[in-house]
Structures are given as structure tokens and as C-alpha cells.
N, C-alpha and C positions, 0 to 999 in steps of 0.2 A: 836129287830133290833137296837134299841140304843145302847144299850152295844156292841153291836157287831161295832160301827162308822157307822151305816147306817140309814140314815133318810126319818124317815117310809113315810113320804109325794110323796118319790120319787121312790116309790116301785110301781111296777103295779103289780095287781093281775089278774091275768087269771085262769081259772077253766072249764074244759071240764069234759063230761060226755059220755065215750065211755065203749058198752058194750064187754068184751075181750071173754068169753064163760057165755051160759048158762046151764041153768039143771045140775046142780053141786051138789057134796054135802055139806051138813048143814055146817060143819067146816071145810073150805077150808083151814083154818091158811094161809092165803096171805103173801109175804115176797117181797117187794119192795129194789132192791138197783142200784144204781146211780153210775155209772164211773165215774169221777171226772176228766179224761182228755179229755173226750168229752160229747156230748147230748145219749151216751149210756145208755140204763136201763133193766132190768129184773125184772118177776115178775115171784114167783114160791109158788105155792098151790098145795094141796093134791088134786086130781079126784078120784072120785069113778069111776071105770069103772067095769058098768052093766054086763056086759060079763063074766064075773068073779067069782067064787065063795068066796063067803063071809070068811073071815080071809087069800086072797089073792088079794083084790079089791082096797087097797088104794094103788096108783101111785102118782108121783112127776111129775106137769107140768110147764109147763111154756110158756111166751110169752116175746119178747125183742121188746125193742121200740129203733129204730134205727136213731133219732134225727127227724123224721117227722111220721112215724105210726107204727102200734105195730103189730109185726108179728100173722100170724096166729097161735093161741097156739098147743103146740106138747109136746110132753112125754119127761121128762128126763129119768125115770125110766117106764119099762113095763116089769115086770116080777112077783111072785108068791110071793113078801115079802111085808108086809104092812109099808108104808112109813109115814111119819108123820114129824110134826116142821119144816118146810125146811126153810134154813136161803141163805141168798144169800150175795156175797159179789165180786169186779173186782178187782183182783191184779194187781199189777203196772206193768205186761209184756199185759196187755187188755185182759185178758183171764177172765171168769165168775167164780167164783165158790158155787157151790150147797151143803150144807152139812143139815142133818138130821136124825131121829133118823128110824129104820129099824128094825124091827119082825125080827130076825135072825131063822124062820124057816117058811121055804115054804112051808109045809104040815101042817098047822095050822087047825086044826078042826072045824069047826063052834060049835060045844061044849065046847071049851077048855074055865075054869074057869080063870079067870083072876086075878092070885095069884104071889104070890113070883117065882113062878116055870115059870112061863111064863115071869113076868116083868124083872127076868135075861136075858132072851135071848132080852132084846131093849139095840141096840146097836148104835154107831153111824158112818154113812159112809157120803163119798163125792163122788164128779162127775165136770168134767172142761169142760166150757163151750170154744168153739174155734168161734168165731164171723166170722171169714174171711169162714167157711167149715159150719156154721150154725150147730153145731152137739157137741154133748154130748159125754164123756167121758165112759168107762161101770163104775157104780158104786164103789167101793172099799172101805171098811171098812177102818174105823180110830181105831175102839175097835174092839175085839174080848177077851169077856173075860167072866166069869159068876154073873157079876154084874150088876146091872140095869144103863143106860147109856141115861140118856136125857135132854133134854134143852139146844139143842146147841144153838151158838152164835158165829157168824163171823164179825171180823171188820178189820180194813188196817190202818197202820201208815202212815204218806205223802209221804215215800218211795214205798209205794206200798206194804210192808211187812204184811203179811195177818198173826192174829192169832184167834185160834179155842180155844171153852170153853166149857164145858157143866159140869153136876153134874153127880158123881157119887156115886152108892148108895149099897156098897158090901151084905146087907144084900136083895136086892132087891124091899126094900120099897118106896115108892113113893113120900114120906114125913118123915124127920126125919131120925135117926140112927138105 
């Protein structure tokens, strides 16, 4: 807080403990992000949903906290592709947006070996959040291509200017060249 001109004596610290869902699964990878022109925020995690057969079960959720409580959590994504990383970020017109990495095949086997052949098809898509209509965008690939496509990363200039990152990896490896 120094560095930044602000003197840590006159900071007040608050800290709550509210549960947003439970019965989740193990690696939710949680992604917190803040509007910056108002008490807006979003939190979006992977859900295992039970219902589901296994290598089409991971979905994209989320909950938004609207400057005094946090909606009840709902699906960004609910369809037959495994969702994963979800990064979150508010561009400068207040709109959310969702990006993460996606199994680019929804007939996924519950056998299928988890190889070069399969880590080409993770790719990486987004989704726009509309706060005023409470409601999600349908999905839309950013990659489409036979390269392995993950670790995205969303952030905004003070214009509101949003840019998207992630690594790519043509031989399909998950480490390295």
C-alpha cells in the first residue's frame, strides 16, 4: 500500500465468509474479476454436472455479485464439450466476458487416452456476459485449429480495451516444443 500513496493505518479490512455452491468438484479453478466502474464482480468455475456422462460433464459456471449479494450460481456453458481454465474479465461498454479452454469434441469416450491426438482438439472459446438481461452469450470459439490451445488469460487497459492470451503448442504437447 505504500508504494501505491496509501497509508496502510487508514485502510479497513473486512472479510466475509459466504458459501456460493456446494458439492462441486475437486478443481473448480475459480476466476474472480471486478468492474472497475462500479461494485460489479463475477466468479466463474468449472461444475461437474452428475447427470452427465463422464468426458462431457465439465461445464462453466458462475455467480455475479451485484454491489450487495451474489446471485444465485447458474451455467455459462451446458452442453456435451469439457470446459476448463475459465478466465473472466468487464470490458469498458459493462459487459462480462468468459473465456476458456474447451474439448473440441462432444462424443468424447470415456476411454479415450489422453495423448497428442486428443490434447489437439483443446481449444480456446469465449461467451458475453449482458448484466442488464442477466444471460450468457452461446459459446464461440476463438481457435479452431489442430494445435493444443490452453492457458488463457484475460485483462483490460483503463479504456476498457480487453486482450486475450493463451499458449500454443502445434505439436500438441502440453510442456515444451
Amino acid at each position: 500500500p505504500q508504494a501505491l500513496g496509501i497509508n496502510p493505518q487508514a485502510l479497513a479490512v473486512t472479510t466475509a465468509a459466504n458459501v456460493l455452491v456446494s458439492n462441486v468438484y475437486t478443481y473448480t479453478e475459480p476466476a474472480l474479476t471486478l468492474d472497475p466502474s462500479n461494485d460489479n464482480a463475477l466468479i466463474l468455475w468449472v461444475h461437474d454436472d452428475v447427470d452427465k456422462p463422464l468426458g462431457q460433464n465439465f461445464d462453466l459456471s458462475y455467480s455475479r455479485w451485484d454491489g450487495t449479494t451474489w446471485s444465485i450460481p447458474a451455467r455459462v456453458t451446458d452442453d456435451k464439450y469439457l470446459d476448463g481454465a475459465p478466465q473472466g474479465v468487464w470490458d469498458g461498454y459493462g459487459k462480462g466476458l468468459a473465456m476458456g479452454q474447451r474439448l473440441n469434441d462432444p462424443a468424447l469416450p470415456i476411454s479415450v487416452t489422453v495423448d497428442t491426438t486428443t490434447t489437439r482438439k483443446i481449444e480456446i472459446a469465449w461467451a458475453q456476459y449482458d448484466p442488464a438481461a442477466d444471460t450468457w452469450s452461446v459459446p464461440a470459439w476463438l481457435t479452431t485449429n489442430t494445435a493444443l490451445d490452453d492457458d488463457p488469460h484475460l485483462t483490460r487497459n483503463e479504456a476498457g480495451d480487453v486482450l486475450a492470451t493463451w499458449h500454443q503448442n502445434p505439436a500438441g504437447l502440453l510442456s515444451g516444443d
